[in-house]
C-alpha positions, 0 to 999 in steps of 0.5 A: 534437482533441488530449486530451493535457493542457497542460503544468502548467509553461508551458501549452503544448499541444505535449505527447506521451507518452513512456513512462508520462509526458507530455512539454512539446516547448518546454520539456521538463518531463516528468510522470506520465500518471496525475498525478492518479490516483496520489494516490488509487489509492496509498490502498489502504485495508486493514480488520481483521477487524471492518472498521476501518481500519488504518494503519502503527504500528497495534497489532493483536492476532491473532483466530485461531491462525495457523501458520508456514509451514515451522516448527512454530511457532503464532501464538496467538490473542490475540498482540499486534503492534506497530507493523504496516507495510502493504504490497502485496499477498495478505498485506497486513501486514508485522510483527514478532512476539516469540519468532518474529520478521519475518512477514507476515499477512493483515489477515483474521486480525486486529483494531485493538487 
């Protein structure tokens, strides 16, 4: 009858939701509702180009002449980045480009060195 899941820290099945959390009426340990869905919902798996996998520290090398927005600086084809950071959302990569300086791009327009 109950489908909420016993506490993981006394056993109890007195639990309710609160929030985004369950929480243990006698003992009152609280934890997440999507405990076990966090830990594969929070690998977003981000591919380059040519669909290899890319990881934060990867060096990447940029397939496409990309221009910056608001300046009349390129992005050439063939500039190496170093030590990328993936990050949420439409532009995926988060970086640090010499001679331009902090930027974001879209793992589309890249390949693992």
């Amino acid at each position: 009858m109950n489908d909420l899941p016993n506490c993981p820290q006394c056993g109890s099945e007195y639990t309710y939701h609160d929030g985004s959390n369950f929480v243990c009426s006698l003992c009152a340990h609280e934890w997440p509702q999507d405990e076990a869905g966090e830990n594969s919902d929070d690998l977003k798996v981000v591919k380059d180009a040519n669909g290899n996998v890319l990881q934060d520290g990867d060096t990447v090398t940029v397939i496409k002449d990309l221009k910056v927005k608001g300046s009349s600086l390129v992005v050439k084809v063939g500039t190496r980045v170093k030590n990328i950071r993936l990050v949420e959302g439409d532009h995926d990569i988060d970086c640090k480009i010499d001679g331009i300086g902090a930027m974001k791009l879209k793992s589309e327009f890249v390949k693992k060195a």
